[in-house]
DOTORMI-451754 format. One record per residue (C-alpha): residue in one letter; x, y, z. Coordinates in steps of 0.25 Angstrom, whole numbers, plus 5000, padded with zeros to 4 digits. Layout:
aXYZ...
***
This chain:
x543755715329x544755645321x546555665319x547555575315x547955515330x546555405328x546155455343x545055545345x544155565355x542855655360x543555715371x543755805374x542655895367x542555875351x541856005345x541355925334x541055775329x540855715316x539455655314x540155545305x540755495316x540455415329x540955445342x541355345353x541055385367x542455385371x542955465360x543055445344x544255335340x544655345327x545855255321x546855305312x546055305300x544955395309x543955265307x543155265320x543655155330x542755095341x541455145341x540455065348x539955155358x539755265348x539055385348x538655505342x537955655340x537255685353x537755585362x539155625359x538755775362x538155725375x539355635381x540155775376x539255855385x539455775395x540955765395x540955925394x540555925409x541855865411x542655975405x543056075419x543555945426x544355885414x543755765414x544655665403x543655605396x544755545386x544955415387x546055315384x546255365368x547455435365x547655565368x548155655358x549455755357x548555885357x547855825369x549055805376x549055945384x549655915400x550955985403x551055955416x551955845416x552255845431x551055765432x551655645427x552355635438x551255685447x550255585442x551055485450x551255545461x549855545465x549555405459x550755345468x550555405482x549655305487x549355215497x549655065487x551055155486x551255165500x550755015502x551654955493x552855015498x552354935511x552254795505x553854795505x553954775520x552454715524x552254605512x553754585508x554354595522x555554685515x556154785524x556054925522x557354955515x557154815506x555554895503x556155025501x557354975491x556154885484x555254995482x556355105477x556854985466x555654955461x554855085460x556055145452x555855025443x554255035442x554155185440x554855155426x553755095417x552655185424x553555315418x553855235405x552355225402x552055365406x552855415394x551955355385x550855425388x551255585381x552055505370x550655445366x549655505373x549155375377x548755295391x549455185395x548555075389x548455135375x550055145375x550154995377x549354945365x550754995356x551454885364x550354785368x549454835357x547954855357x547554715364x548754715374x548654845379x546954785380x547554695390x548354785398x547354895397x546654785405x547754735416x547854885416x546454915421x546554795432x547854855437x547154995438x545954945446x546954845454x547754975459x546455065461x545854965471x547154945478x547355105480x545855105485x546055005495x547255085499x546555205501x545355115509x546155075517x546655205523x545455255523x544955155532x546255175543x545655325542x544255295549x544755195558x544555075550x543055115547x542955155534x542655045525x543855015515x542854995504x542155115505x543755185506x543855095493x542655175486x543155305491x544355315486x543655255471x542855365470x543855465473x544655405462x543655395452x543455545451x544855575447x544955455437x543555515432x544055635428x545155615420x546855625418x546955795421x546355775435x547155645439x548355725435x547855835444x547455725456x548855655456x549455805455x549255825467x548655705476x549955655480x550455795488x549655755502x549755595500x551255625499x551255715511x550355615518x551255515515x552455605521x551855615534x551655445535x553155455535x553355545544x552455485554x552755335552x554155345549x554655315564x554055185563x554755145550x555955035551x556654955542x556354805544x555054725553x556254685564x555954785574x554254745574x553654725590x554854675597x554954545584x555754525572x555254495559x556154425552x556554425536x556854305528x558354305525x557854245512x558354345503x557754285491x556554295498x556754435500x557254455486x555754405484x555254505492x555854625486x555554605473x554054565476x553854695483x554654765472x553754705463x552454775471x553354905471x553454905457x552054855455x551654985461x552755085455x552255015441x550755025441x550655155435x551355105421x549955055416x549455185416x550555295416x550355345402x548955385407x549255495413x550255555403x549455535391x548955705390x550555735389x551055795376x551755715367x553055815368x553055755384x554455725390x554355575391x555655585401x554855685410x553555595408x554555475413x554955545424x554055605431x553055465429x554355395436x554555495448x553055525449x553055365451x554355345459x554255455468x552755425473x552655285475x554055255480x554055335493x552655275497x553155135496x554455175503x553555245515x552655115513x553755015515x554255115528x552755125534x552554965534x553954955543x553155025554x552254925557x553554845561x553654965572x552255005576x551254905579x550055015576x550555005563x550754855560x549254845565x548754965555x549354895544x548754755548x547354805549x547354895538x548454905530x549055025523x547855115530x548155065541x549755085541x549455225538x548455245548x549455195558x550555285553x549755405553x548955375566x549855485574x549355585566x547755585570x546855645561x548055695551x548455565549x547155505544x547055625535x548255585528x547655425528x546555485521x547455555512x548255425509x546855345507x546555455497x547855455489x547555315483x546355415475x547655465466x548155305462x546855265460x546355385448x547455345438x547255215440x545655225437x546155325425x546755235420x545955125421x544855195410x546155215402x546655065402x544955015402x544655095389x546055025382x545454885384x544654895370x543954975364x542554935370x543254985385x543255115379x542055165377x541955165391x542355315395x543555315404x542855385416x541955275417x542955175418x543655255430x542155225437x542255075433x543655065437x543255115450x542255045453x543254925449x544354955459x543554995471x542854855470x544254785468x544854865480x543754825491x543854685487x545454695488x545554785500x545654685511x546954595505x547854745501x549154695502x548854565495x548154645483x549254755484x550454685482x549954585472x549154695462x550554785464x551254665457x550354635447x550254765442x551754775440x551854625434x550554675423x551254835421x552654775418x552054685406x551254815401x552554895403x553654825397x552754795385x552654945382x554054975385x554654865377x553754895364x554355045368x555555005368x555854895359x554754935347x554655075351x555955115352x555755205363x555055325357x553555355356x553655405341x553655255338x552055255342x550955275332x550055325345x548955355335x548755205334x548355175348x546955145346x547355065333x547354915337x547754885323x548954955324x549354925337x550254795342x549354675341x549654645356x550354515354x551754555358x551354615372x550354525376x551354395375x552354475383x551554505391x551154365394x552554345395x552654455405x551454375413x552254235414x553554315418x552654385428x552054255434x553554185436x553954295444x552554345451x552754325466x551054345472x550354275483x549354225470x550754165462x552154145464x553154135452x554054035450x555154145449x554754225462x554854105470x556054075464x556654195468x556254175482x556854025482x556353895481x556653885497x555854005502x554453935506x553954095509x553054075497x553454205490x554154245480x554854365472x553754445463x554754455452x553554465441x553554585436x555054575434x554854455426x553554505418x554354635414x555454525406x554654425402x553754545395x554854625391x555654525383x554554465376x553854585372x554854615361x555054495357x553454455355x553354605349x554454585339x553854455335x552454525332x553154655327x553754545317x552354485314x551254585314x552254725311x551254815322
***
């Protein structure tokens, strides 16, 4: 099968193949000059007939058997663009939401109002790049990765395809332990988290396994009974909710009157908010990639933004008013000190009997709906690695990357908050160097407007941007990133400036991304120009 847009593939079903040519196990690649690419793992007649056989059992349940290879504008047939913003809803209304909402008060010692100001500012500001990305997906009919290499180019977008993965497995594990968790509150702390690790793995996989229609369908509707669920929490817990830790067992708890010091604390636990709201712009293309061409990139904006915005932002809020109770109720303080978020949960639900551990199960259960685009899009970011990685078909790698995070979570499920807030700032110090990158080459060298990419030249590293440019910012975003990084592993020399030379707390103000966002974003054009100047592609 063969056009002029240098992407074929054998999926779905191809009526007829020329014997003349050889036919790779995930799909034909043809360059521009239909002169076959990449065919290592070749193979022909009978066995292709056989893997076609096979894949036709696949047909009632819609399996996608495509990969990461472009999809083409006559393949582009889903209308329903509600689920841009539906997508989201799902994906967001989990338990790390919640849980990260909670940090304000618990790890940054912020009062409610101070939390809930912090989470609003930031997650309007997060939700940005995650909708900017989403819009390249109908314009190109490309996943995320593979729109990367027109601005870090072929080896660069390798590199990020990478930290893209990690990030991926990073998150999965954290949702899994989540989910663990509660389940273990559930049985009275019988149930091993392991095994609730393993569970809620499995549970995901099948989703992953099957393909883009059926996580559309999933994350449709998975949110509606989380959301009520969620509702009733409130509703129960709220009598307990108070502004500050004063009123605490007949003692004050007092706050510094360092202000720089709080200063420090807002914008590191703006930083995990905006961490969190960020996450999904390494892979927001992904699932707007089967749009039309002719698709409204102001309605794609918006609904990803909304979809976004209004799922994770009132499970932090609710998250930052939840931990306030444990000030008031000493059940709750305990529950939260033995078994963290499950246990803050059970102790808030604990007036409701058998009802109330039904909706824990729920909640455990929601963390199912983050984990399947973040293992779809693992085998979409794997197979963009180089050209070896994908011969691997992407439902194996949704087997691999399970296996992958279910290990990382058992090992990490006994220091949560630790790993939470840490892997919630990282992951926006790594997106905003992969998201600036774009944008400015959209901006600056773009001008804007899609028509000024040859998206037929996707799989042509030839053609593409020699990766120079972007990987030198991008080293540049890493130094900016570690003078303003605030971790319990390093401290920068501008986050504890920020806090003052005189505060002996040990802390300091987690300004990194801020500073990895300038230092990438003003020398990508410069470095890009230069190599614009010198190499012309």
């Amino acid at each position: 099968m063969r056009d002029n847009s240098s992407t074929s593939t054998i999926f779905p079903i191809v009526s007829s193949i020329s014997k003349n040519y050889e036919i790779e196990l995930t799909g034909i690649r043809l360059n521009k000059n239909d002169h076959i690419m990449s065919s290592n793992s070749n193979i022909t007649g009978e066995k292709c007939s056989l893997i076609m056989r096979t894949l036709k059992k696949f047909d009632c349940l819609n399996v996608e058997t495509l990969g990461s290879d472009r999809i083409l504008p006559e393949n582009r047939t889903d209308s329903t663009i509600i689920n841009t913003a539906m997508m989201w809803m799902g994906a967001n209304m989990i338990i790390p939401s919640f849980a990260s909402g909670l940090l304000g008060p618990a790890l940054f010692n912020l009062n409610l109002y101070d939390s809930f100001i912090t989470i609003l500012v930031f997650n309007l500001l997060g939700a940005i790049p995650v909708a900017g990305i989403a819009c390249f997906g109908p314009a190109s009919g490309l996943r995320t990765m593979l729109v990367s290499r027109y601005s870090w180019g072929y080896y660069g977008a390798s590199i990020m395809s990478c930290i893209n993965v990690i990030l991926s497995l990073g998150w999965a594990a954290v949702n899994s332990i989540t989910g663990a968790q509660t389940l273990r509150v559930v049985f009275n702390d019988t149930f091993p988290v392991t095994v609730g690790i393993i569970i809620i793995g499995l549970l995901s996989m099948i989703v992953s396994f099957v393909g883009y229609k059926w996580i559309h369908i999933y994350e449709r509707y998975s949110w509606i009974p989380v959301f009520i669920g969620y509702c009733i929490l409130a509703g129960v817990g709220a009598k307990y909710f108070t502004i500050s830790p004063i009123v605490s067992f007949n003692t004050t708890i007092t706050n510094s009157p360092n202000s720089r010091l709080k200063l420090s604390h807002v914008l590191s636990f703006g930083a995990a908010c905006f961490g969190i709201s960020s996450s999904w712009c390494s892979c927001a293309a992904d699932y707007n990639a089967y749009f039309p061409e002719d698709t409204s990139q102001l309605k794609i904006f918006l609904l990803t933004y909304f979809g976004n915005f209004l799922s994770m932002t009132p499970l932090q809020l609710l998250g930052a008013a939840t931990y306030t109770g444990t000030y008031t109720n000493s059940d709750w303080k305990y529950a939260y000190e033995t078994n963290n978020i499950g246990g803050l949960f059970g102790a808030c639900l604990s007036s409701l009997g058998i009802f109330g551990k039904l909706i824990l199960i729920l909640f455990a259960l929601s963390t199912i709906s983050c984990n399947i685009p973040n293992n779809y899009s693992l085998s979409l970011s794997a197979q963009v690695i180089a050209p070896i990685f994908k011969r691997i078909p992407r439902i194996l790698y949704t087997i691999i990357g399970t296996i992958a995070y279910v290990l990382l979570a058992i090992i990490a499920a006994y220091r949560f908050n630790d790993v939470l807030i840490s892997f919630m700032s990282i992951t926006s110090y790594l997106s905003v160097i992969l998201v600036v990158v774009i944008f400015d080459d959209h901006i600056f060298f773009r001008h804007c407007s899609f028509k000024n990419y040859n998206f037929h030249i996707w799989n042509n590293r030839k053609e593409l941007p020699i990766s120079l440019a972007a990987i030198l910012s991008g080293m540049m975003g890493v130094i900016g990133i570690g003078l303003g990084m605030s971790q319990t592993w390093l401290i920068g020399p501008i986050a504890k400036a920020i806090v003052g030379s005189d505060n002996n707390s040990g802390e300091g103000a987690d300004v990194g991304f801020e500073f990895g966002f300038l230092f990438t974003g003003i020398t990508y054009p410069l470095f890009r120009w230069i190599e614009l100047y010198f190499i012309r592609k």
